[in-house]
Structures are given as C-alpha cells and as structure tokens.
C-alpha positions in Angstrom: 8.1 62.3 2.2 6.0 60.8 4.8 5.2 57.0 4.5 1.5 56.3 3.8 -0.7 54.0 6.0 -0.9 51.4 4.2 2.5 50.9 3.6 3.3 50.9 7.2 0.8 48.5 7.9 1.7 46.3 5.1 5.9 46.4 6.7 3.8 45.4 10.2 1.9 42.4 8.8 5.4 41.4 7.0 7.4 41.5 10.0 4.4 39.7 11.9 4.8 36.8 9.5 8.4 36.6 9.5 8.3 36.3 13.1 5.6 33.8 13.1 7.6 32.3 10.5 10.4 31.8 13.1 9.2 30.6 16.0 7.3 28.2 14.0 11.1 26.6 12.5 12.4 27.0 16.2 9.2 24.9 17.4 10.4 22.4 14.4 13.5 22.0 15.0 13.2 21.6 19.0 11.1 18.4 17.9 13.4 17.0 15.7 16.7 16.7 17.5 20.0 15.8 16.7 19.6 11.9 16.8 23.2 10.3 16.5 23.2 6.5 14.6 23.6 3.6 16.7 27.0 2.0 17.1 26.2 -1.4 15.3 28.7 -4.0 15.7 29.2 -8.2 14.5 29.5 -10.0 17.5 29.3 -13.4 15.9 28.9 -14.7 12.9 27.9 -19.0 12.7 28.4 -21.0 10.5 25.5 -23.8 10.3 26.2 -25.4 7.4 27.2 -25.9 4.0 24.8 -27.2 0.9 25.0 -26.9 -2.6 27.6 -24.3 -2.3 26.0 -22.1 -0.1 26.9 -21.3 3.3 23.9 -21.1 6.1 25.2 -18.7 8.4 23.8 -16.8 11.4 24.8 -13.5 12.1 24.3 -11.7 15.6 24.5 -7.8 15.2 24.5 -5.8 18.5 22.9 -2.2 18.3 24.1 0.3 21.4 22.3 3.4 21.5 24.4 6.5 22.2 21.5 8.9 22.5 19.4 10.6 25.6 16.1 9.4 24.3 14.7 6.0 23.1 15.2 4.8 19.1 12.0 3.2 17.6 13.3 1.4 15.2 11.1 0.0 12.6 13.5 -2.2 10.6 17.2 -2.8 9.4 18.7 -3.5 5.8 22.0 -4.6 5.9 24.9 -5.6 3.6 28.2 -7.2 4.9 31.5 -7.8 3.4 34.1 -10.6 4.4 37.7 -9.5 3.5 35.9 -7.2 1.2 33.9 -9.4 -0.4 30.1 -9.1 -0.7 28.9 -11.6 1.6 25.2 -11.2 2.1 22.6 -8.5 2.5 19.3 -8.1 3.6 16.3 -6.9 5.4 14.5 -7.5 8.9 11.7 -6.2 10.9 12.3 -8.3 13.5 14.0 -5.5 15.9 13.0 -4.1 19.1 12.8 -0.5 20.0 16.7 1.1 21.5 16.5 2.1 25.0 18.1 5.4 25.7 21.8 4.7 26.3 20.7 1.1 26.1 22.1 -1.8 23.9 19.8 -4.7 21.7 20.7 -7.4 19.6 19.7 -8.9 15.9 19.7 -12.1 14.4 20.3 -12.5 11.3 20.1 -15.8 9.2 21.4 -15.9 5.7 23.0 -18.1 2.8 26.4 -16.6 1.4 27.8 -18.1 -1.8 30.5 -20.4 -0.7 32.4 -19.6 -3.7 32.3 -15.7 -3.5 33.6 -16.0 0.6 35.8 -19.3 0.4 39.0 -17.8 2.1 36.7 -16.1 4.4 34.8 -19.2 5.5 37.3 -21.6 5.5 39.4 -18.8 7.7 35.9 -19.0 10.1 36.0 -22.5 10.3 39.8 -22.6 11.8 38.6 -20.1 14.2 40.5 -17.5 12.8 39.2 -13.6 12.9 37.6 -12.1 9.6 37.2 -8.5 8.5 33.9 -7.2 7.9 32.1 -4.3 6.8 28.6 -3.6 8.1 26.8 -0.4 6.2 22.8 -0.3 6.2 19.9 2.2 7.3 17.9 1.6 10.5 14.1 2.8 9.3 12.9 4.6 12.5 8.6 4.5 13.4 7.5 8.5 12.5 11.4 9.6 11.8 13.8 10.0 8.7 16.1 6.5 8.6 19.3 6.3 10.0 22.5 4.8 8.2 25.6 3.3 10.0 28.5 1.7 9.1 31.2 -0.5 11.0 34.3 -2.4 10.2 36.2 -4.2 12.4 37.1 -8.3 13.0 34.5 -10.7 13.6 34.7 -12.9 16.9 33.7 -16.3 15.5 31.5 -18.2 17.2 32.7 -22.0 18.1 31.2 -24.7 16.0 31.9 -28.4 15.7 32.0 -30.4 12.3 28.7 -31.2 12.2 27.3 -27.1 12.4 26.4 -27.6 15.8 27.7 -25.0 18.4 30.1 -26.0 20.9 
C-alpha cells in the first residue's frame, strides 16, 4: 500500500512544526539562563534605641553576586529570626542593581518587639554574637524572583548607652 500525497505532506508539515517548535524552546531557554541567588549575609545589626517596648534597630544586609551577568534587582522582602525567634520582616525598594561578580549592600531600619527578642537584644547589647536566619525573595526588573536564605552569627555593631555608635 503506497502512502497518499496528502498524507505525506501532512507528516512534512508535522515534522516542520516540531522542528520549529524546537529551535524556538532552544532560542527560550538560551535567554533565560541559569541565574544562581545571591549570597545575602547580616553584617550588622544596630541597635538605636528602645521605646515603648520596641527595639529601633538597623540592619545592614550585604548582597554578593555569584553570577557572570549583572542582577536587576527590583526589590527585597525579608524576614529575620534571632535565636529563632521572629524578629522583624519587611519590604524595600531601595536596592541597587548586582554587578556581575560584584557585591552591594541594604539598609534596613525596623522596630522588633522587645518582648518577643529580649534574650536576643540584651545578648546584642553585651556585644555578644546572635544567630539569625535571613530567608526572602529578591524581585528582579523583567525576571522570575529569586529566594535566598542564610543563617549564621550576627557581628554586632558597637553602640554606646545612649544608641549612638561608637
């Protein structure tokens, strides 16, 4: 049984599309590469003062970007733990773009609940290290977001009685 015309041309046009069909995923996915997340890290963490039973505190996070192209980041939410305990959380635009292989820092300024993070603040006001846990999503300008997550000790930064840095 010979094949008739129009069935051959119809298995032509199919493996036509099908090949279109793959160079167009290839082209896709050769603009979309493999984008590792940042290593995010506490570097600080301030205390400035205490009112009402809420801690002002300003955090500095450093961003280092392990990739070979830049990262434009958009914006950051964030949530941090002190010796497991929810500490404080939020959002910021205020972010610069990640030079390839490059490094940036963010400031962060926030009120914790005294109460919720005693033993952790009074342990930061004797100069003495604090576990953390950093998690949160870096929303990138035209790409998917990006989550990271850290843990590690926080190197206090100096302050005198008064909130003021040494």
């Amino acid at each position: 049984m010979v094949p008739d015309r129009r069935v051959l041309k119809l298995a032509q046009r199919a493996r036509s599309v099908a090949l279109g069909a793959s160079v167009l995923l290839a082209a896709c996915a050769s603009l979309n590469p493999k984008v590792e997340s940042p290593d995010v890290t506490l570097e600080s963490v301030r205390v400035v003062r205490i009112v009402d039973n809420r801690a002002e505190v300003t955090v500095v996070l450093r961003l280092y970007n392990p990739n070979d192209m830049a990262l434009p980041v958009k914006s950051l939410d964030y949530d941090v733990t002190l010796d497991g305990r929810p500490a404080m959380n939020g959002h910021t635009t205020r972010v610069e773009p990640l030079p390839a292989h490059g490094e940036g820092k963010v400031d962060i300024a926030g009120r914790v609940d005294v109460g919720a993070v005693a033993t952790s603040l009074m342990a930061l006001g004797s100069q003495i290290p604090v576990a953390y846990t950093l998690k949160g999503t870096l929303a990138m300008e035209g790409w998917a977001p990006i989550t990271f997550s850290k843990s590690g000790k926080i190197p206090v930064a100096k302050f005198d009685s008064f909130g003021r840095p040494r």
